[in-house]
C-alpha positions as CSV (number, residue, x, y, z in Angstrom):
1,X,7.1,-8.4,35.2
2,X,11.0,-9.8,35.1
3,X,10.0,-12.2,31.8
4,X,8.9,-8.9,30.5
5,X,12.0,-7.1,31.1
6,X,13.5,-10.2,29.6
7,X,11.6,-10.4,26.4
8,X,12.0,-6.7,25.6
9,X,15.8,-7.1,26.3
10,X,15.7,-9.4,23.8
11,X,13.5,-7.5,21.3
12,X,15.6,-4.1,21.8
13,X,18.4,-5.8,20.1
14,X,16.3,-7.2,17.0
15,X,15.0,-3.2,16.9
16,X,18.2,-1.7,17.0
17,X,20.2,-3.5,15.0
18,X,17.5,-3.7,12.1
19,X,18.2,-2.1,8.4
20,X,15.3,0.2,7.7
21,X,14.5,0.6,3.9
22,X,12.3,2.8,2.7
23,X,8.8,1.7,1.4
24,X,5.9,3.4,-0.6
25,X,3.5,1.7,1.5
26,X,1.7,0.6,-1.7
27,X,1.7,-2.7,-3.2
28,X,2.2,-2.8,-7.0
29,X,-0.9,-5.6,-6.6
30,X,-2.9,-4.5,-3.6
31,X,-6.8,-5.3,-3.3
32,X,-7.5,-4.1,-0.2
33,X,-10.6,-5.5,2.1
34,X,-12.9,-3.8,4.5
35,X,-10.0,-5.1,7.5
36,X,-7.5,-2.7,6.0
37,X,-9.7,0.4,6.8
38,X,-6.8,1.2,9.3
39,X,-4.5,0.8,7.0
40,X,-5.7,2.7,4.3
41,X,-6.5,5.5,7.2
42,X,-2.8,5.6,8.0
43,X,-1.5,5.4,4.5
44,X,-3.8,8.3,4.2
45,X,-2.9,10.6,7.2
46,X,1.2,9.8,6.7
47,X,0.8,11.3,2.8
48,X,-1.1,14.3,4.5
49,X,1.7,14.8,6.8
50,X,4.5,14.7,4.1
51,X,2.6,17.0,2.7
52,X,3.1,19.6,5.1
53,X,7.0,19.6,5.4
């Protein structure tokens, strides 16, 4: 337990201090596979969600 207070000491600053920019979330090039069912789920719910603000 004290390495992982350690560790996510260590992350928190990465985290906080990190520049967000946005992203479409789609790849000019993208071929997905049957792996990125998840992804394309996401990609999927986040557009609905837009949607409704």
């Amino acid at each position: 337990m004290p390495m992982n207070v350690y560790i996510a000491h260590q992350d928190r600053v990465v985290v906080e201090t990190h520049d967000v920019k946005p992203s479409s979330l789609r790849g000019g090039n993208e071929k997905p596979i049957k792996a990125d069912a998840p992804i394309i789920e996401y990609r999927r719910q986040r557009e609905a969600l837009k949607e409704q603000v």
